[in-house]
C-alpha positions in Angstrom: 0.0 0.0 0.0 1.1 3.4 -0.9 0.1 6.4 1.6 -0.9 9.4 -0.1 2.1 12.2 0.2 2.0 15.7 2.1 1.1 18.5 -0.6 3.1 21.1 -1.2 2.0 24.0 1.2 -0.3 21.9 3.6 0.4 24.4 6.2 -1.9 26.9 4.2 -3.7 24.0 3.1 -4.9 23.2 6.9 -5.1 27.0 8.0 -7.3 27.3 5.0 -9.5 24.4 5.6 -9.8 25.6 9.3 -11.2 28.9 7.9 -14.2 27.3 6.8 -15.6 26.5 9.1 -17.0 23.0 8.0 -15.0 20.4 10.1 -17.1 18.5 12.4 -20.1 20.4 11.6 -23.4 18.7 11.6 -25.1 17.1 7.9 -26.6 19.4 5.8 -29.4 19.4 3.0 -27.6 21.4 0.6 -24.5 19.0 0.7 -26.4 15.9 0.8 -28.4 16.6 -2.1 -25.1 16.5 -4.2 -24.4 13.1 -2.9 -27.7 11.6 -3.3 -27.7 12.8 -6.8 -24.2 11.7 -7.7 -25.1 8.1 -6.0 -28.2 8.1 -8.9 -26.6 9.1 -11.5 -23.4 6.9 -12.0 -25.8 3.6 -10.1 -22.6 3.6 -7.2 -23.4 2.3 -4.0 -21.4 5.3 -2.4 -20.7 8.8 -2.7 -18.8 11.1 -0.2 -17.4 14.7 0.4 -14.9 14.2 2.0 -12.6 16.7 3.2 -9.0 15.6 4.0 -8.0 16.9 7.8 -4.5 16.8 9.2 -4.8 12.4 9.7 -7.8 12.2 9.1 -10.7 12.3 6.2 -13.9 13.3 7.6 -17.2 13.3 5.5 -19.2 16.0 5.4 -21.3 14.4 3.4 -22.4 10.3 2.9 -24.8 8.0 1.3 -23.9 4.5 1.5 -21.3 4.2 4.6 -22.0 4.3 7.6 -18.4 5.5 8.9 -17.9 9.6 9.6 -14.4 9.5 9.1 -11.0 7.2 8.4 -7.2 7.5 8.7 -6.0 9.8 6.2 -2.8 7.7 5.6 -5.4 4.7 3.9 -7.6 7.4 2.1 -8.1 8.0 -1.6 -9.3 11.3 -1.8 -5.4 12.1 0.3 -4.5 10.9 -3.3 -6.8 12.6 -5.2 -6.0 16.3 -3.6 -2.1 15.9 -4.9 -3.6 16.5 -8.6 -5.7 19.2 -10.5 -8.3 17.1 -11.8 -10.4 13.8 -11.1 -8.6 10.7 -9.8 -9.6 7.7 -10.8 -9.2 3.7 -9.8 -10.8 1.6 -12.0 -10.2 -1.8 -10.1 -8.4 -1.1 -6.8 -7.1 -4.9 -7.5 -4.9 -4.1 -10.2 -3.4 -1.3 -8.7 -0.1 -1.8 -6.6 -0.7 1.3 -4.6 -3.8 -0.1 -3.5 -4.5 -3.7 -3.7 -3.8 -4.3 0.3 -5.0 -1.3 1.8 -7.2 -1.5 4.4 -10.5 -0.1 2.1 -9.6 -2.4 -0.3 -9.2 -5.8 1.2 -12.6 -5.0 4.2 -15.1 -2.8 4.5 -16.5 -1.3 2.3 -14.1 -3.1 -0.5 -13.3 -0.3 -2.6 -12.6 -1.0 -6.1 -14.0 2.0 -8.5 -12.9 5.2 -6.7 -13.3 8.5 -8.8 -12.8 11.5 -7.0 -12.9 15.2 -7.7 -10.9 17.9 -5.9 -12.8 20.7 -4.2 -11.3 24.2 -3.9 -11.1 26.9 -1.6 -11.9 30.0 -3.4 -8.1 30.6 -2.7 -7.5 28.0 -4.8 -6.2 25.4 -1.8 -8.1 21.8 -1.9 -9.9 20.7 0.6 -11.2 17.5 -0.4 -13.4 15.8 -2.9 -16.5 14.9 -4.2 -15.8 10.8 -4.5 -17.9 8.2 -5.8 -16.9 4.5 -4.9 -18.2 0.9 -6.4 -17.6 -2.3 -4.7 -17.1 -4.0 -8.1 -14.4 -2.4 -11.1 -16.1 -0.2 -14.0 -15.3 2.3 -16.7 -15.5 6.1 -16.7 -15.9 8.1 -19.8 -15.2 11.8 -20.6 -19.3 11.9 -20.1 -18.7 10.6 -16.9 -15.9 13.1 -16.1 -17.6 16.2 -17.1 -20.6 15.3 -15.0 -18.9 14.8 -12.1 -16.7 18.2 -12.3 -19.9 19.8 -12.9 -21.4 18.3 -9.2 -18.0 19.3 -7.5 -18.6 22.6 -8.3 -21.9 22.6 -7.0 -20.5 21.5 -3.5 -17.2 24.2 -3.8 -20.2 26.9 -4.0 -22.3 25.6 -1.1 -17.9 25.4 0.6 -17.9 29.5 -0.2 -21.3 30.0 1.1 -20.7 28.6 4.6 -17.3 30.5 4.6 -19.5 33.6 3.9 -22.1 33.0 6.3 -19.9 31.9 9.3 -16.9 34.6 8.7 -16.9 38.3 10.5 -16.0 40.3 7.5 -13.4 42.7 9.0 -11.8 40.1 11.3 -11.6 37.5 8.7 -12.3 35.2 12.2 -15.6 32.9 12.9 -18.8 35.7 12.9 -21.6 34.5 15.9 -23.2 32.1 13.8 -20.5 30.1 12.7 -18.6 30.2 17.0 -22.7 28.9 17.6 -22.5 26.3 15.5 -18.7 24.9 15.9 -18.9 25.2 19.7 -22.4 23.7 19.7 -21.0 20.2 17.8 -17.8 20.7 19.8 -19.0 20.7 23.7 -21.5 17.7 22.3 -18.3 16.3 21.5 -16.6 16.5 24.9 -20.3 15.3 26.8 -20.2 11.7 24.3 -16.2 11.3 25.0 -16.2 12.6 28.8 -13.8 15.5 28.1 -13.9 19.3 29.7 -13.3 22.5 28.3 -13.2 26.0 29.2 -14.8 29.2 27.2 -13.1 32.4 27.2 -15.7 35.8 27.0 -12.9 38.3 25.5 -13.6 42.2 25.6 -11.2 44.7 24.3 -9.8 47.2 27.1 -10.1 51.3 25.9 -11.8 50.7 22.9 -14.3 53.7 22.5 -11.3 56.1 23.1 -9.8 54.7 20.1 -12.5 55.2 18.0 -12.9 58.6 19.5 -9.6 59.7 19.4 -8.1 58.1 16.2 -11.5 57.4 14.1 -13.2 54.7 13.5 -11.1 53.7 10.4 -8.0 53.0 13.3 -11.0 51.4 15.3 -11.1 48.7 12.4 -7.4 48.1 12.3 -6.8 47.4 15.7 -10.2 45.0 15.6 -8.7 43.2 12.7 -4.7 43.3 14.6 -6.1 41.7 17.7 -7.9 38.8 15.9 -4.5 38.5 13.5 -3.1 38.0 17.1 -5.4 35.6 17.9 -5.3 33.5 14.6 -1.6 33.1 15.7 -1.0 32.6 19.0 -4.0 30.0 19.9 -4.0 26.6 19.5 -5.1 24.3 16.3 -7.9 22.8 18.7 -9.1 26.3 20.0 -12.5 27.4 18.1 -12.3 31.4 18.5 -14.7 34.2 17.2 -15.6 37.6 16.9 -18.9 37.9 18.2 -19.6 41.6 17.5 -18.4 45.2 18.6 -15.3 44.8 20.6 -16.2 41.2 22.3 -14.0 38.0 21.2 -15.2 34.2 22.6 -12.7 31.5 22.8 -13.6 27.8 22.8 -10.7 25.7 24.3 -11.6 21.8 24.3 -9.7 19.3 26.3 -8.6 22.3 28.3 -9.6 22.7 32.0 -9.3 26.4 33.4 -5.7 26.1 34.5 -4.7 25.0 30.9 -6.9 27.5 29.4 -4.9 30.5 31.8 -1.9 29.2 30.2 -3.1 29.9 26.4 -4.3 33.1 27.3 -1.0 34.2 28.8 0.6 33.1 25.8 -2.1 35.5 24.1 -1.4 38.0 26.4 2.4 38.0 25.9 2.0 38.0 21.9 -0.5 41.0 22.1 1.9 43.1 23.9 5.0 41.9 21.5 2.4 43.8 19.0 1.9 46.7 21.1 5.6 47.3 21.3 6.3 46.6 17.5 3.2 48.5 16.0 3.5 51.5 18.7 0.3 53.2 16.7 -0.2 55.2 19.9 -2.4 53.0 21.9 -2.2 49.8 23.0 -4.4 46.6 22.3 -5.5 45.3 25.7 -8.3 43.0 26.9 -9.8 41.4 30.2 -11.4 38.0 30.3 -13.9 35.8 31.9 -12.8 32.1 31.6 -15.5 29.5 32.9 -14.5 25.7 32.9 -16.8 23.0 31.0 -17.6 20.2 32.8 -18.6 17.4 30.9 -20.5 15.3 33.6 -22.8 18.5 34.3 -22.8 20.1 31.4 -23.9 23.7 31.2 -25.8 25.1 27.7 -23.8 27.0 25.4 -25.8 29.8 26.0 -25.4 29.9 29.6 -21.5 29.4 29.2 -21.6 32.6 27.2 -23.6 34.2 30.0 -21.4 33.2 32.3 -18.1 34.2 30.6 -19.4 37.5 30.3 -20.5 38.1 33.7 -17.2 37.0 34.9 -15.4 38.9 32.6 -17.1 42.3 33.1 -16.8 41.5 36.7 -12.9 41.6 36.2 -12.8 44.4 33.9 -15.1 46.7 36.7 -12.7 45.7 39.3 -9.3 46.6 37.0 -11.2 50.1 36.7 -11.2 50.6 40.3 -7.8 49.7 41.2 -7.1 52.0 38.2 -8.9 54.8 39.2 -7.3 54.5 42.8 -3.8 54.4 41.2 -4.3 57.5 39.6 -5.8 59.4 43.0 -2.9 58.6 44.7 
């Protein structure tokens, strides 16, 4: 067996893939409809999307297989993202890079596979549009145009969710798309006994930047302290703008101690900016951290709520030892 090689520039690849916000997000209609139609019209027992993850593919989309994801290392679509156009196995058997893999020789005994890359509107591939027999066939130029034609279906429904779930000055997760990643995430950590802790994030001094350096400054330092944020937390960490000056950060497997530690980092990397950018004010922020615990689990909602009343909590009392310092 073969495993399928690392593409050229899989870090922007990965950071890419992140950005849209479809990992581990729940079915949809508009991406099973593709499926279900590309199932009927070449008569295959299986079609996917599959989107190819750091080891892992995970299926956004299925009809026929019951799996949600599989090692990356034993996938075909990890194949099919190395080229520009469809890849295609005729009969798994007669091919050395596949004959004993895993797919092949069990479940669901792959030996058709055709699969067509799916872009990023920056061009990066995030997976394919696959359609799998248990028995060898042809595929014709007919074939191949029809099933280009359905990928591009599913790398327009990609752009919309991008769209939908992206703050448009922050280039970060918006509200909707933190709702809907942290929903599927602490559901995660309930089924598989894990904790996490959320982070309510509010900018420090924010009005008096607007005020004092317009609102055009405003912008920049919104869209600086979430370029800050994009590289100082973790891979696992789901963070989002959720509007005005107020950030949320999702950090799962992390209790609150582990959590403190991140943020520090954060902290320490914010004021490396301050000190390189020196625009005359500095980016600063408190935070309300409130541990996730999976064997009495608290609503999303009321995670937020409590975040945020921690949070301004410790941003009243930072005023008041402030205000003391300066009466002195």
């Amino acid at each position: 067996m073969k495993e399928p090689s690392i593409p050229e520039g899989e870090a922007l690849r990965l950071a890419t893939l992140k950005a849209a916000n479809v990992l581990d997000t729940p079915p949809e209609e508009r991406f099973d409809r593709v499926t279900r139609m590309a199932k009927r019209m070449f008569r295959v027992p299986i079609a996917l999307v599959s989107i190819i993850d750091q080891d892992r593919q995970w299926f956004k989309s299925k009809q026929g297989l019951d799996a949600c994801e599989t090692p990356r290392n034993i996938s075909f679509c990890g194949h099919a993202i190395l080229g520009d156009d469809i890849f295609l196995i005729k009969n798994a058997l007669e091919d050395e890079r596949f004959a004993d893999n895993p797919l092949v020789t069990g479940a669901p005994h792959i030996r058709f596979y055709a699969g067509c890359p799916l872009r990023a509107p920056d061009g990066q591939k995030l997976g394919t549009l696959c359609i799998i027999d248990s028995e060898p066939r042809e595929f014709d130029q007919d074939d191949a145009v029809a099933l280009r034609d359905l990928a591009s279906m599913v790398e327009d429904e990609l752009a919309a969710v991008h769209t939908s779930t992206t703050d448009e000055l922050t280039k970060i997760s918006n509200r909707r798309g933190f709702l809907e990643l942290a929903q599927y995430g602490l559901s995660f950590c309930v089924r598989n006994q894990q904790p996490a802790s959320l982070a309510f994030i509010d900018l420090d001094g924010f009005k008096p930047i607007n005020d004092t350096y317009g609102h055009a400054e405003g912008d920049l330092a919104l869209a600086a302290f979430a370029e800050v944020m994009c590289a100082s937390f973790r891979s696992t960490d789901l963070f989002a703008r959720l509007g005005g000056d107020e950030f949320v950060v999702l950090l799962t497997g992390a209790k609150e101690d582990v959590a403190q530690t991140v943020l520090d980092k954060f902290g320490a990397m914010l004021d490396a900016y301050n000190h390189k950018a020196q625009r005359g004010y500095s980016l600063r922020f408190s935070c309300g951290v409130v541990e996730f615990d999976p064997a009495a689990p608290l609503t999303l909602e009321q995670l937020l709520a409590a975040g945020d009343a921690k949070m301004y909590a410790i941003k009243a009392a930072n005023k008041e030892i402030l205000k003391l310092s300066q009466q002195r």
